[in-house]
LUMKOLDREN-614944 format. One line per field, with one value per residue (C-alpha): residue number from 1; x, y, z. Coordinates in Angstrom, 3 decimals. Example, Ala and Ser with C-alpha at 12.3 -4.5 7.8 and 13.67 -1.06 7.14 Angstrom:
2
pos <- 1:2
xx <- 12.300:13.670
yy <- -4.500:-1.060
zz <- 7.800:7.140
***
This chain:
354
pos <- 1:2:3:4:5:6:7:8:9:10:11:12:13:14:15:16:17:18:19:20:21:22:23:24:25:26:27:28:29:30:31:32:33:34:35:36:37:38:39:40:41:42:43:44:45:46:47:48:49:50:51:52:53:54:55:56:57:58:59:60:61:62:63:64:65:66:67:68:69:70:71:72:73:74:75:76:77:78:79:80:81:82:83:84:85:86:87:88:89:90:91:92:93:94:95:96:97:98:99:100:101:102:103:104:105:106:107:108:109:110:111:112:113:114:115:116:117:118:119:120:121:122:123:124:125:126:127:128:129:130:131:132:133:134:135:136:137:138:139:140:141:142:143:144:145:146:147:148:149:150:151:152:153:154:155:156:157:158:159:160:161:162:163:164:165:166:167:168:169:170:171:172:173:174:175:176:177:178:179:180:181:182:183:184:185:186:187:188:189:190:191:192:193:194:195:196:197:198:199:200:201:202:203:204:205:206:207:208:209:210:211:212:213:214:215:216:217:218:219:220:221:222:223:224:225:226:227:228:229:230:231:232:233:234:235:236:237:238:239:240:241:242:243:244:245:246:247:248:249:250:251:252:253:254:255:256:257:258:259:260:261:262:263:264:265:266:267:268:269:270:271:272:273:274:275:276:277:278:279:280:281:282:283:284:285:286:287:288:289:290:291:292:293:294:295:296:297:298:299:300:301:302:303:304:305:306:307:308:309:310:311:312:313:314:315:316:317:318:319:320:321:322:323:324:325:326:327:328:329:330:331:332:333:334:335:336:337:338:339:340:341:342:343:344:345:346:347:348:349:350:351:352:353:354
xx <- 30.855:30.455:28.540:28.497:25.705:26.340:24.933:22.224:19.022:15.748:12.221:10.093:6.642:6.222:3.706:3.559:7.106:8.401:9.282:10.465:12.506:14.005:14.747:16.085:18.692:19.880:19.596:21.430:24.722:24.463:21.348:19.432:16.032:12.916:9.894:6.007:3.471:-0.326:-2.649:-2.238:1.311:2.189:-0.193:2.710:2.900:0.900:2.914:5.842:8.631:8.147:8.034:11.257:13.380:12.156:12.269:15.661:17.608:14.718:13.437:9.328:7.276:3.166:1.450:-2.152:-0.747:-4.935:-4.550:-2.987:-0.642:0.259:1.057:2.956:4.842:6.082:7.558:8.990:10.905:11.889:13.384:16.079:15.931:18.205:15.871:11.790:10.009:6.302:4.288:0.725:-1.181:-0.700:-2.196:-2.359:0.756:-0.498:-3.798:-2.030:0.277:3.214:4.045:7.566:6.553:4.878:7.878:11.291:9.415:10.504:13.994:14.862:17.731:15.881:15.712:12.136:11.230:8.178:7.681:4.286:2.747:2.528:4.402:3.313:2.290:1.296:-2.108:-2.442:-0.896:-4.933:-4.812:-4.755:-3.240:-0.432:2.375:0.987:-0.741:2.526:4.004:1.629:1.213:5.067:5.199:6.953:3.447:3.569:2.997:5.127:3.837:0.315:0.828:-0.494:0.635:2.213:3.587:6.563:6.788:8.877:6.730:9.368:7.646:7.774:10.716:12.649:11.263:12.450:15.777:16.069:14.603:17.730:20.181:18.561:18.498:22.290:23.462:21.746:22.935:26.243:25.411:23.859:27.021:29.046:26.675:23.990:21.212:18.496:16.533:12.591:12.418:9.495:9.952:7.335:7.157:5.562:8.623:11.456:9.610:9.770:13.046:14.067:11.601:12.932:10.959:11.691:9.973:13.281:13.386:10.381:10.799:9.540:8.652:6.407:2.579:2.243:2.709:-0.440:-3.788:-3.641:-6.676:-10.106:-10.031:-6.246:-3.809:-4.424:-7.715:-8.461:-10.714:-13.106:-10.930:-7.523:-5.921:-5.837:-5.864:-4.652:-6.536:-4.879:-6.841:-5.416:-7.365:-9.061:-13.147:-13.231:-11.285:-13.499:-16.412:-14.819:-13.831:-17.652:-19.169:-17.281:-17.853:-21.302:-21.115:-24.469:-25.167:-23.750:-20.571:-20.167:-20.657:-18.058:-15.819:-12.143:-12.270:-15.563:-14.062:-10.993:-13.328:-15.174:-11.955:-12.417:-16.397:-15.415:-12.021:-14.400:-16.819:-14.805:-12.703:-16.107:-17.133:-13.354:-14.428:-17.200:-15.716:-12.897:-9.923:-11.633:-14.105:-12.883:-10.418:-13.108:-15.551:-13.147:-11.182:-14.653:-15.531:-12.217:-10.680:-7.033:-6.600:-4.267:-3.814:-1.266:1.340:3.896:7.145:6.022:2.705:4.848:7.269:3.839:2.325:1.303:2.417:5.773:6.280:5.012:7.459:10.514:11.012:10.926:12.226:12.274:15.473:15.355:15.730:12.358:13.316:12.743:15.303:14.967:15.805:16.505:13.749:12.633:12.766:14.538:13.064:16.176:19.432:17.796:18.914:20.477:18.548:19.935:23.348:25.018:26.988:30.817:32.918:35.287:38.634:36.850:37.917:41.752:43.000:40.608:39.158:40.419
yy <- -15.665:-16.489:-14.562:-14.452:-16.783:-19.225:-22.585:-20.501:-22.221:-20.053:-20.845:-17.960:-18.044:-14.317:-12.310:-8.548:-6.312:-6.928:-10.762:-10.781:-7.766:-9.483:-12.658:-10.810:-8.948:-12.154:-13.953:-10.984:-11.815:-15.320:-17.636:-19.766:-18.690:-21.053:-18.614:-20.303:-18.246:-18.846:-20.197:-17.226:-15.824:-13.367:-10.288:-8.120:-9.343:-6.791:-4.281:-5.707:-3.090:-3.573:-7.377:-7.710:-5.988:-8.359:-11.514:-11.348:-14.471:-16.341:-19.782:-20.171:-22.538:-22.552:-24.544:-23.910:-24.121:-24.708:-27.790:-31.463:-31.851:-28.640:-28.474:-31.939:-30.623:-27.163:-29.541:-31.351:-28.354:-27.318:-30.543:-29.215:-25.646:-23.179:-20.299:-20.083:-16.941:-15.955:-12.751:-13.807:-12.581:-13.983:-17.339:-18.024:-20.127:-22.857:-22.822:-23.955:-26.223:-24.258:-22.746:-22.474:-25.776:-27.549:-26.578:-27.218:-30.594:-31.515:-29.373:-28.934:-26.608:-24.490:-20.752:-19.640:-15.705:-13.981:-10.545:-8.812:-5.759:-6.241:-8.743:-12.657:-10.995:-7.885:-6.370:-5.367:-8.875:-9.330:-5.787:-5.776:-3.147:-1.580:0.097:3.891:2.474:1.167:4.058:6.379:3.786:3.998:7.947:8.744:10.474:13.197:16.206:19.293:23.044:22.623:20.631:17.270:14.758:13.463:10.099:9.674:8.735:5.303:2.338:2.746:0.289:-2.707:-1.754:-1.154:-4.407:-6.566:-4.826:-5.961:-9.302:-10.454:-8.428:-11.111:-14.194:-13.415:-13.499:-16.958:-18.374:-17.125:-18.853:-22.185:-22.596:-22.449:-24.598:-26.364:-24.485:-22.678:-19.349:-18.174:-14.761:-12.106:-8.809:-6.473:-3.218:-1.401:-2.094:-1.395:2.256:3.128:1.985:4.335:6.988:6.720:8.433:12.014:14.395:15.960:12.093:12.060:10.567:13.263:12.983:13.918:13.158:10.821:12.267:10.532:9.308:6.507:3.788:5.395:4.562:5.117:8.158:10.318:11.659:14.411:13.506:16.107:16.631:18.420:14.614:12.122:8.267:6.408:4.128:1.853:-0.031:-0.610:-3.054:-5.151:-5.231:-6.323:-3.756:-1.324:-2.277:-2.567:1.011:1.655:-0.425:1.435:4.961:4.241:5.349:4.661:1.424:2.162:2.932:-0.236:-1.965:-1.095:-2.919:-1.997:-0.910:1.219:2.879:3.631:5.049:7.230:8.249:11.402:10.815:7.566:9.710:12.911:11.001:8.937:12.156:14.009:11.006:10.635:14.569:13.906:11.988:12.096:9.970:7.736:7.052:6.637:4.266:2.307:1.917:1.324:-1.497:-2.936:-3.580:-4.987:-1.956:-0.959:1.830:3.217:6.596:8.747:8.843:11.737:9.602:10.592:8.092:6.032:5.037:4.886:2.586:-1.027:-2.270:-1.467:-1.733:-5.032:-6.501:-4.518:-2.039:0.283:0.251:2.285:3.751:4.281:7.947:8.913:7.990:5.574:3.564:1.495:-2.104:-4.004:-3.997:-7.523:-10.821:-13.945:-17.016:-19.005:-16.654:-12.919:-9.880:-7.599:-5.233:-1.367:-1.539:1.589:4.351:4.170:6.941:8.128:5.787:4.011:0.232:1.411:-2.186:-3.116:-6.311:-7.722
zz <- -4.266:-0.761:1.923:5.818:6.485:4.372:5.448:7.124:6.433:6.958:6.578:6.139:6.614:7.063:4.355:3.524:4.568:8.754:8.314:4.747:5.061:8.206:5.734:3.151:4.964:5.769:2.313:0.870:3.326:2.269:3.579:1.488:2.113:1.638:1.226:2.050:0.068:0.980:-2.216:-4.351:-3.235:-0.759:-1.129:-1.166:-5.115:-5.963:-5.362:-7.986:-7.229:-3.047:-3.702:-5.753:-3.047:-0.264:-2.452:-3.531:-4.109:-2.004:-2.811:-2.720:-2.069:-2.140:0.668:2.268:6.165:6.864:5.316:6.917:3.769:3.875:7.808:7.510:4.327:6.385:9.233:7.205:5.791:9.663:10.287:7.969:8.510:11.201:11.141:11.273:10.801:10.939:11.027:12.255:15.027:17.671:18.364:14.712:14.585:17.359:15.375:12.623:14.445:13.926:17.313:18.803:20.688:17.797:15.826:18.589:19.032:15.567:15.406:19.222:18.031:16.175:16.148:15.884:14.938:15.851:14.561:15.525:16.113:19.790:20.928:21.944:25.719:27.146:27.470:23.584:22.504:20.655:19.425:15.465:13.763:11.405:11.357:11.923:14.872:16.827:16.163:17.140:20.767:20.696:21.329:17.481:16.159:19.524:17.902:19.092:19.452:18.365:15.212:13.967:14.431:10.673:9.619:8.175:4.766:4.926:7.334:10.548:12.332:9.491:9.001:12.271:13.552:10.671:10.982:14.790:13.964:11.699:14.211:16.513:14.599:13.459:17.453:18.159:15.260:16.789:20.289:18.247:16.440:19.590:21.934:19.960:21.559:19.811:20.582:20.533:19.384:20.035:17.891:18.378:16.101:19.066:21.142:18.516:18.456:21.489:22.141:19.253:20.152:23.901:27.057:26.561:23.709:22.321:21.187:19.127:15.721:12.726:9.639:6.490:5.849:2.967:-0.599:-1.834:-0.737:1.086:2.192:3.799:7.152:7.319:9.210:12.586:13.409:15.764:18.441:20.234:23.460:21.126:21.766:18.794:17.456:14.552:12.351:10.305:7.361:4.384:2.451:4.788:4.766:8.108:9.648:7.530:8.919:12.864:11.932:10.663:13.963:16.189:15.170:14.250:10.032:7.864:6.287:2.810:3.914:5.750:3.267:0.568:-0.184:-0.903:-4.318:-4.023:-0.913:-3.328:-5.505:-2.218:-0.611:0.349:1.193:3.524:5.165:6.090:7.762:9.614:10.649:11.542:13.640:15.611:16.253:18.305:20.728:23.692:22.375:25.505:23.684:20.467:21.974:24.004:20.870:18.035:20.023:21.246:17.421:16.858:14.478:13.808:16.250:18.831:20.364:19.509:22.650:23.905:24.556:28.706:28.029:26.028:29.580:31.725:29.514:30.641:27.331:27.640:30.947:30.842:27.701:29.786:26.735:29.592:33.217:36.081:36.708:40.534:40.160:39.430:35.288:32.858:31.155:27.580:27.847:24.790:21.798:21.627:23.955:23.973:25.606:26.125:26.629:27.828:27.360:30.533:31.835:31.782:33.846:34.890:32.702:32.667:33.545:31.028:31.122:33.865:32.213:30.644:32.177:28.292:28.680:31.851
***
C-alpha cells in the first residue's frame, strides 16, 4: 500500500501532543517518520492510549540533544531528512544547536517546523504556558451572559495547531518538489485560536468543563474585579511553585510536589482560587507572570483583535473600515502568506481561471 507522502522524510523532535500529532497526520498518508525521544521516552508514554494514536507507524530513536554525541547524531539524521519538527520554547532549539540556521546550514533545502504556544516573536514569545492558557489569550474561553468561562473537553489548542502545522508542511513540500527550495515554519497555538475564534463574540468557541479533576493549579479562576485568568500546570513543580510565588500561598504548599498535590487537590485548587479572588485580573496577571507561572487572561474575541500579540504575528489586521480581519494562522519565513484581499461578488470571475 502506498500513501500520498511517500518519500516524505520527517524528523520529529517534538514531545507531548501539538508536534507529534502534526507528524502523525502525515505518517498516516504515507511519511516515514523518525521520532527523537529524550533519555526516558517522550513523557506522553505515560499516558499509553494518547501515545499509541500519535506514534503510529513512527520510527524512534533515543538521543540526549544536551549532549555533543547526541547533537552530532540528530544532524546527522537532517542531512537526510525533508521535514524537521520541534516543540520547545522558544530559544531552546539554538541552545541546543538545532535552530532553523544551525539546521538549513547542514540541509539548505530543508523544511523546518516550529510549533509553540506563542510563536518564535511577539511580546509573549517567553511566556510559558498550555493549551487552556492560549485559548483563553485567544478569546475562545469569553464567557457569554454571566457564565464562566468553561473549557472544552478535547485540548483545541494542541490540537488545532498540529493540524495547521502538517496543512503547512504538506504545501512546502509541494513548492520544494517543484523548485528545490525549503520553508521555516512558526505555528503558534495562540494564533490558530484566534483565527478560529475570529474578532466578533457570536464566534466564540464553546464547550464543556472537564469531566474529571484535573492538576491543582490548573482551569479559570475568578479574579476580584468579575474578570478572570487561566492557569495552566499540569505536572510541572516549577510552574507550581511560580503559581505559589506569585499568589503568595504558605510554605507547605509550595513545596509539594506533583503527586502530594494529587493527593491535596481540592485543598491546593481552593486556595489558589481564594487567592486569584483577591486580586484585579491586573494583578493577578502582573504577579503570576513576574514569578514565571502558566497564566493568561481570559479574552472576549474584541481584546482578542486589540491585542499586541496578535497584532504583532498579523493573525489580525485592520481592515480600513474601523474592523479587524484574520490573516492566515501561522508564518512562513521564505514564501509568505497574502494578507486579507477583498470579497468577490457573486459570478464576479465566470471567465474561471483566466
Amino acid at each position: 500500500m502506498t500513501g500520498l507522502l511517500d518519500g516524505m522524510r520527517v524528523l520529529d523532535a517534538g514531545i507531548w501532543r501539538p508536534v507529534p500529532h502534526a507528524t502523525q497526520m502525515l505518517a498516516d498518508l504515507g511519511a516515514q517518520v523518525l521520532k527523537i525521544e529524550p533519555p526516558g521516552g517522550d513523557p506522553m508514554r505515560t499516558f499509553p492510549q494518547l501515545f499509541r494514536d500519535i506514534a503510529g507507524h513512527k520510527r524512534s530513536i533515543e538521543l540526549d540533544l544536551r549532549s555533543a554525541e547526541g547533537k552530532a547524531r540528530a544532524l546527522e539524521l537532517v542531512a537526510d531528512a525533508d521535514v524537521f519538527c520541534e516543540g520547545w520554547r522558544p530559544g531552546v532549539a539554538a541552545r541546543l544547536g538545532l535552530s532553523y540556521d544551525d539546521v538549513q546550514a547542514r540541509n539548505p533545502a530543508i523544511i523546518y517546523c516550529s510549533v509553540s504556544g506563542y510563536g518564535q516573536t511577539g511580546p509573549n514569545v517567553a511566556r510559558p504556558g498550555h493549551d487552556v492558557n492560549y485559548q483563553a489569550l485567544a478569546g475562545a474561553l469569553a464567557p457569554r451572559d454571566g457564565e464562566e468561562p468553561v473549557i472544552p473537553r478535547v485540548p483545541i489548542a494542541d490540537l488545532a495547531a498540529g493540524s495547521i502545522a502538517a496543512f503547512c508542511i504538506c504545501a512546502a513540500w509541494a513548492k520544494r518538489i517543484r523548485t528545490g527550495e525549503g520553508e521555516r515554519i512558526d505555528v503558534a497555538m495562540a494564533d490558530v485560536v484566534a483565527s478560529w475564534s475570529g474578532t466578533s463574540s457570536g464566534n466564540a468557541l464553546r464547550g464543556r468543563t472537564q469531566p474529571t479533576r484535573g492538576s491543582a493549579g490548573y482551569g479559570v479562576f475568578a479574579c476580584s474585579d468579575g474578570r478572570w485568568i487561566t492557569l495552566a500546570v499540569i505536572s510541572e513543580d516549577h510552574f507550581w511553585q511560580a503559581v505559589c510565588v506569585g499568589l503568595d500561598l504558605a510554605g507547605d504548599l509550595r513545596e509539594l510536589r506533583h503527586l502530594e498535590r494529587v493527593d491535596r487537590y481540592d485543598e491546593c485548587q481552593t486556595a489558589v482560587a481564594a487567592a486569584c479572588a483577591r486580586l484585579t485580573r491586573g494583578e493577578a496577571l502582573e504577579r503570576l507572570t513576574a514569578a514565571g507561572a502558566p497564566v493568561a487572561p481570559v479574552l472576549d474575541p474584541s481584546e482578542m483583535a486589540a491585542h499586541e500579540q496578535f497584532r504583532e504575528r498579523e493573525v489580525v489586521f485592520d481592515a480600513g473600515d474601523g474592523t479587524a480581519r484574520l490573516g492566515f494562522p501561522a508564518r512562513l519565513q521564505e514564501h509568505p502568506p497574502r494578507t486579507p484581499g477583498p470579497t468577490p461578488l457573486v459570478d464576479q470571475d465566470r471567465q474561471g481561471w483566466a
